[in-house]
MITORVEX-485566 format. One record per residue (C-alpha): residue number from 0; residue in one letter; z negated, x, y. Coordinates in steps of 0.1 Angstrom, whole numbers, plus 5000, padded with zeros to 4 digits. Layout:
BEGIN
> NUM,a,Z,X,Y $
...
***
This chain:
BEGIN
> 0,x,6408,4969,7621 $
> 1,x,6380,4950,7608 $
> 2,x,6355,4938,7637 $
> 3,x,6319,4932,7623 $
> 4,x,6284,4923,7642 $
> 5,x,6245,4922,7636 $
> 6,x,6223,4935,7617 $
> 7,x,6233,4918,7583 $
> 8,x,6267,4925,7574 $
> 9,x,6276,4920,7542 $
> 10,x,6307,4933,7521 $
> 11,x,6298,4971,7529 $
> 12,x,6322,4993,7512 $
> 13,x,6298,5009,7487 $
> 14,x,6310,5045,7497 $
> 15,x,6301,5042,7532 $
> 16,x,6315,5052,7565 $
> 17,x,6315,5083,7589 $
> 18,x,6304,5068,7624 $
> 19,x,6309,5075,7654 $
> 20,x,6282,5060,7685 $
> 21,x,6285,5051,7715 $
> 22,x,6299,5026,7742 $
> 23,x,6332,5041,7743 $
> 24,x,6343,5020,7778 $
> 25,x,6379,5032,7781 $
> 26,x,6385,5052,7749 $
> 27,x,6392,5080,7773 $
> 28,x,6403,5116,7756 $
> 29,x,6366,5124,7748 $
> 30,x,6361,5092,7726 $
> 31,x,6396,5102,7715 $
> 32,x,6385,5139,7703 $
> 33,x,6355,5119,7685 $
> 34,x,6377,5089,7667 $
> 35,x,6401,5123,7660 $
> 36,x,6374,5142,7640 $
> 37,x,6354,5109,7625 $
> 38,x,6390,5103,7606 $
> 39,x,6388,5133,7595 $
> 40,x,6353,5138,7580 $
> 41,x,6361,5108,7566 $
> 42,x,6392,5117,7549 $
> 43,x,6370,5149,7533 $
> 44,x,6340,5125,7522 $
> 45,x,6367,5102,7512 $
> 46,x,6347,5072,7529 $
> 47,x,6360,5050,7567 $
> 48,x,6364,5060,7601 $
> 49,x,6339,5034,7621 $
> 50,x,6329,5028,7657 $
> 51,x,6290,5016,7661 $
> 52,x,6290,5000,7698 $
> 53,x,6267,4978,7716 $
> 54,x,6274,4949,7738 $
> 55,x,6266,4947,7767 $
> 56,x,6256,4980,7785 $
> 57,x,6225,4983,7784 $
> 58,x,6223,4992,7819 $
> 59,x,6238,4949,7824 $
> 60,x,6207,4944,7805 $
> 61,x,6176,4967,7819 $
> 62,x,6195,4971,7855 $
> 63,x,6225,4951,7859 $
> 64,x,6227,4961,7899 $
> 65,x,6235,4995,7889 $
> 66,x,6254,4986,7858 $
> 67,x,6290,5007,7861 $
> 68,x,6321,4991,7867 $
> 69,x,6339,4981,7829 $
> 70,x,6373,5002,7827 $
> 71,x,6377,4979,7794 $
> 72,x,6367,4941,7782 $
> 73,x,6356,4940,7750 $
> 74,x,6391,4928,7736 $
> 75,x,6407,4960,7750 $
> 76,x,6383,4985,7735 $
> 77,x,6388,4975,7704 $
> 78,x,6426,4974,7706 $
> 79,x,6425,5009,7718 $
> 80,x,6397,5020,7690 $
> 81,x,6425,5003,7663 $
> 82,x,6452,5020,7681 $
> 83,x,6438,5057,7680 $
> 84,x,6436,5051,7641 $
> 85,x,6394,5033,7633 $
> 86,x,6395,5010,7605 $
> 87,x,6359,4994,7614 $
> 88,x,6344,4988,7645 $
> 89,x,6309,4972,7641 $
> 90,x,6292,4958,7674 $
> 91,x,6254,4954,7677 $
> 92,x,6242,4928,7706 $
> 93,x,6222,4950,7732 $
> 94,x,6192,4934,7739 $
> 95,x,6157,4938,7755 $
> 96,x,6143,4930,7717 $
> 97,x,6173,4956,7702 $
> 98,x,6160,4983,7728 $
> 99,x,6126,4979,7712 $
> 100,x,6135,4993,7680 $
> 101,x,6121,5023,7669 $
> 102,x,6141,5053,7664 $
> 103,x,6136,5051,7625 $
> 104,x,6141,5012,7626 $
> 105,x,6171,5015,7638 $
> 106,x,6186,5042,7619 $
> 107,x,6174,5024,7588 $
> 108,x,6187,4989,7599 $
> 109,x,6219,4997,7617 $
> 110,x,6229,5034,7601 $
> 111,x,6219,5031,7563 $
> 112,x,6216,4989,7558 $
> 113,x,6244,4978,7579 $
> 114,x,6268,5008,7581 $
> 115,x,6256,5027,7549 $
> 116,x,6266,5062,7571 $
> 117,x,6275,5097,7555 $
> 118,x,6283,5111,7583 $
> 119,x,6274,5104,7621 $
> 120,x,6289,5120,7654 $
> 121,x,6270,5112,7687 $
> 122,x,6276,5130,7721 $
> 123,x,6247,5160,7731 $
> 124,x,6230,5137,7753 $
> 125,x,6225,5111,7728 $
> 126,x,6192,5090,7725 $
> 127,x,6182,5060,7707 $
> 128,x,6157,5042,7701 $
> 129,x,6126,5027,7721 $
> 130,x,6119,5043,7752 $
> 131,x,6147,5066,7740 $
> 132,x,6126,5085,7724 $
> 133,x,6154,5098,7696 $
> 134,x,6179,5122,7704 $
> 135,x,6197,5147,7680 $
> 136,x,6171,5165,7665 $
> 137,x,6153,5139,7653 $
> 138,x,6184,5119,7643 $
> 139,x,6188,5150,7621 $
> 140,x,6158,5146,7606 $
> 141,x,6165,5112,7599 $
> 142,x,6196,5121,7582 $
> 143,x,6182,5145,7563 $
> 144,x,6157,5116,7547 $
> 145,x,6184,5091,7544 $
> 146,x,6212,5108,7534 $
> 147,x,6235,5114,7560 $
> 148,x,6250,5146,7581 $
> 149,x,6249,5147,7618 $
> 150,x,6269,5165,7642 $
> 151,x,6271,5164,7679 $
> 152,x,6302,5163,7700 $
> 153,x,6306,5194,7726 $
> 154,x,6320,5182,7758 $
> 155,x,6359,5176,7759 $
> 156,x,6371,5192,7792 $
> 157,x,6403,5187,7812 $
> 158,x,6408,5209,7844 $
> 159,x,6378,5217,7847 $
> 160,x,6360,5186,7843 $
> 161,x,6339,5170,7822 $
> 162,x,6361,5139,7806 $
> 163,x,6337,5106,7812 $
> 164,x,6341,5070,7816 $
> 165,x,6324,5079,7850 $
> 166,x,6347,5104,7862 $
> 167,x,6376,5080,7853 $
> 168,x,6362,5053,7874 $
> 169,x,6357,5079,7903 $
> 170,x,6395,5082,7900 $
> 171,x,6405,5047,7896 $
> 172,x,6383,5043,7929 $
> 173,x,6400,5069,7945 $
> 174,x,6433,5052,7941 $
> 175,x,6443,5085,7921 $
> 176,x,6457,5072,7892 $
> 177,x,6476,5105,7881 $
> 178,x,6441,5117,7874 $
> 179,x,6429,5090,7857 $
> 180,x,6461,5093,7831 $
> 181,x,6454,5130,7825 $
> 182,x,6414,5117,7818 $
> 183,x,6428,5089,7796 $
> 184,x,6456,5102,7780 $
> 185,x,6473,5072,7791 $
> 186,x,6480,5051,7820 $
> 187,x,6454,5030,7829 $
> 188,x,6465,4991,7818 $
> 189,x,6444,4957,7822 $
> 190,x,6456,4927,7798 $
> 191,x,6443,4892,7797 $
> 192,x,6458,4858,7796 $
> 193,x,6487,4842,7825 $
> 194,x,6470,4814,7839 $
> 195,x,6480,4790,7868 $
> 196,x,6469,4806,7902 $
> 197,x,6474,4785,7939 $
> 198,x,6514,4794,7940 $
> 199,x,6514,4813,7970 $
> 200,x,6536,4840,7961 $
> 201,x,6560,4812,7949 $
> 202,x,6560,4799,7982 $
> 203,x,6565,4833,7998 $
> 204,x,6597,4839,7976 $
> 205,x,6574,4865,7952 $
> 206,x,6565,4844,7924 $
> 207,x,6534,4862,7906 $
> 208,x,6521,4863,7873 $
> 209,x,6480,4856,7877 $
> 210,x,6463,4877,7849 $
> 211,x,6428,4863,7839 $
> 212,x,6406,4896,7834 $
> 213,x,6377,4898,7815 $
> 214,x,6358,4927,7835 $
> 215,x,6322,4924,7851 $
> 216,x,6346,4934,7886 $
> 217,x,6377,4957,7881 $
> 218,x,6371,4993,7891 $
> 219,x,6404,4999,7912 $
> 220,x,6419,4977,7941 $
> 221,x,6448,4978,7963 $
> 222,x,6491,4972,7957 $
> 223,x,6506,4990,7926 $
> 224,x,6538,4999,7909 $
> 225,x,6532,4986,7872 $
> 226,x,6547,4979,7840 $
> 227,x,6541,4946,7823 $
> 228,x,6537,4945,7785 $
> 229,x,6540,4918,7762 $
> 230,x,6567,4895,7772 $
> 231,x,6596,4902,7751 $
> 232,x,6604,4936,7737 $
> 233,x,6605,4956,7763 $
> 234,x,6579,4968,7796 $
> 235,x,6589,4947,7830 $
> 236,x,6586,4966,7864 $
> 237,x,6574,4950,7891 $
> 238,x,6546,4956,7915 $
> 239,x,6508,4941,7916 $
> 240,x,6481,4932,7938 $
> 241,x,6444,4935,7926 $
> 242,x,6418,4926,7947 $
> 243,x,6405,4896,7971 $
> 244,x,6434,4885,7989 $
> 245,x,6420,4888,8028 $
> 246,x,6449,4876,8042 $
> 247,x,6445,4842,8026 $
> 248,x,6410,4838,8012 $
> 249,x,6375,4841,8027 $
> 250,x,6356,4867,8025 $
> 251,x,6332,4867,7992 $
> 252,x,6364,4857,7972 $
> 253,x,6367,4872,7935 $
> 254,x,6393,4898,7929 $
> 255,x,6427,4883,7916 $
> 256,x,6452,4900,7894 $
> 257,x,6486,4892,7904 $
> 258,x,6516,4907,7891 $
> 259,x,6554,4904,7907 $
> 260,x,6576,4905,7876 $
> 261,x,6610,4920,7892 $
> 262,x,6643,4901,7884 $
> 263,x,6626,4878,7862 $
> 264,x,6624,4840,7863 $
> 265,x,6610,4831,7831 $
> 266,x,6576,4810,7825 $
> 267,x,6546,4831,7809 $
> 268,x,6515,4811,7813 $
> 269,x,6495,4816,7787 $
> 270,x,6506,4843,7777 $
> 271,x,6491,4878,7769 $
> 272,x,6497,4905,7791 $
> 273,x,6490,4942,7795 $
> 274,x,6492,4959,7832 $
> 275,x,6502,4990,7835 $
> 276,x,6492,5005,7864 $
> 277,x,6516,5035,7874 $
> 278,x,6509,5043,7910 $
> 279,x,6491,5031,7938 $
> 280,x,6514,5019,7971 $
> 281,x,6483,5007,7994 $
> 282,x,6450,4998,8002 $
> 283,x,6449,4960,8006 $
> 284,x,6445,4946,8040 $
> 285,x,6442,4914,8058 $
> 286,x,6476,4902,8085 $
> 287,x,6474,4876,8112 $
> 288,x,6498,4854,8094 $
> 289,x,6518,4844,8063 $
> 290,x,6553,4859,8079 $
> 291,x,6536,4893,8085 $
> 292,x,6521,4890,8047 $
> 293,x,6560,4880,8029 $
> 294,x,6573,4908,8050 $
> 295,x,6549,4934,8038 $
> 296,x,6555,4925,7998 $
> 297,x,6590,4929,8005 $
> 298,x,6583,4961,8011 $
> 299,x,6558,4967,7987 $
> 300,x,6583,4957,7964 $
> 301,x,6608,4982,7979 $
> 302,x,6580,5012,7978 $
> 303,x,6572,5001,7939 $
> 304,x,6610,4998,7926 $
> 305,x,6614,5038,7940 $
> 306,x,6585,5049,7920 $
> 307,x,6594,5032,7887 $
> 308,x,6630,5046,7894 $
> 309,x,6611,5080,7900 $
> 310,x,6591,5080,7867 $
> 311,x,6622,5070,7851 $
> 312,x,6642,5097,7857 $
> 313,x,6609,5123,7853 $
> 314,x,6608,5106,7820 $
> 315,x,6574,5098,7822 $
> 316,x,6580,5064,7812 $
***
């Protein structure tokens, strides 16, 4: 997938893309149902599938205390957008000076300059612009002068509930990660480098892979059953702990991603990884020693090999 940025891009293809907007943090089965009908306008105008996003939120940027937790870095959204079939993704730099635009400035610089749209798909709620002041009508009207077709995106549902990067992070939060799948279409994964972490779960006879994330803070915590991607061919079991390590670190301490590879001694750093995250065991909590820790990941690791073995044999994995 090609990954483009700003405001002058050059090498547009000449016929043009259909586009779909929006932040799309976790490519859940909503942005799924709009990549899903973007390929195929685009296969009846006969121009490309493309993704406009904006980075960062633009809550980080106007109100970064109440900016939501990021179910994806930047890296993973655009693996995922690549994955469920885009051929361009094209990310504009949210600013306090990008915000400013006017609702016609930015469909003339970003729609018809940069991404030369046919075709563009926004969710009902859409608005753009300064002050928001565009929504849909008026980005049909735009169209209309411009040259492109608009349509908007009814809600994709799943039992009774609204599919949103919010209600998956409700989920997550919940520990109910059964939910999140069904909302994802997939279970939910985190991937980042192996780097060198303090070796305590050498010590303790657990050796752990330490997974650098890229996340403003990781919107689930607690001891997991997990699959680890991208060391050799096929996924490794084994069981990880997200989150601030009260046993051993004070509190304040930033959330660690730590990952218990099981029968396997090889050396990964620097490698990178994708977490699977199957099931949650536990909530984290803090012991009065080291002994009472090691004795607890032992059976952490006990609960985590029975629930791989479990979605084995359901063949859900």
């Amino acid at each position: 997938m090609i990954v483009t940025h700003g405001l002058a891009v050059p090498a547009t293809p000449p016929a043009g893309h259909a586009v779909i907007i929006g932040n799309f943090d976790g490519v859940h089965m909503g942005h799924q149902a709009m990549i899903a009908r973007a390929i195929a306008s685009a296969r009846d105008r006969d121009v490309l599938p493309c993704a406009l996003t904006f980075e960062p939120h633009p809550r980080e940027v106007f109100a970064p205390e109440q900016a939501p937790t990021r179910l994806t870095s930047m890296r993973e959204k655009m693996e995922l957008l690549s994955n469920y079939g885009l051929v361009r993704a094209h990310i504009e730099r949210f600013t306090k000076e990008f915000a400013a635009l006017t609702p016609q400035t930015f469909v003339e610089q970003v729609l018809v300059q940069t991404l030369a749209a046919r075709w563009v798909l926004v969710g009902g709620d859409f608005r753009f612009g300064a002050r928001r002041a565009g929504d849909v009508a008026m980005l049909r009207e735009l169209g209309q002068q411009h040259g492109f077709e608009v349509e908007a995106m009814p809600n994709v549902m799943q039992g009774g509930e609204r599919v949103s990067s919010s209600s998956v992070r409700a989920a997550l939060a919940a520990g109910d990660l059964a939910r999140a799948a069904v909302l994802l279409g997939r279970h939910y994964s985190i991937s980042g480098s192996v780097v060198h972490g303090d070796k305590l779960g050498r010590d303790l006879g657990f050796a752990t892979a330490n997974v650098r994330m890229q996340h403003n803070r990781p919107p689930l915590s607690g001891i997991f059953a997990v699959r680890l991607h991208g060391v050799g061919a096929q996924a490794l079991d084994g069981v990880a702990s997200l989150g601030v390590r009260p046993t051993v670190k004070a509190a304040g301490a930033e959330a660690v991603l730590e990952v218990h590879v099981f029968d396997f001694s090889g050396e990964i750093y620097g490698e990178h990884v994708r977490v699977e995250f199957l099931s949650k065991i536990r909530d984290e909590e803090k012991y009065p020693d080291l002994d009472t820790l090691k004795a607890q990941i032992a059976r952490d690791c006990e609960a985590a090999r029975q629930v791989l073995l479990e979605f084995r044999q359901n063949h859900r994995i």
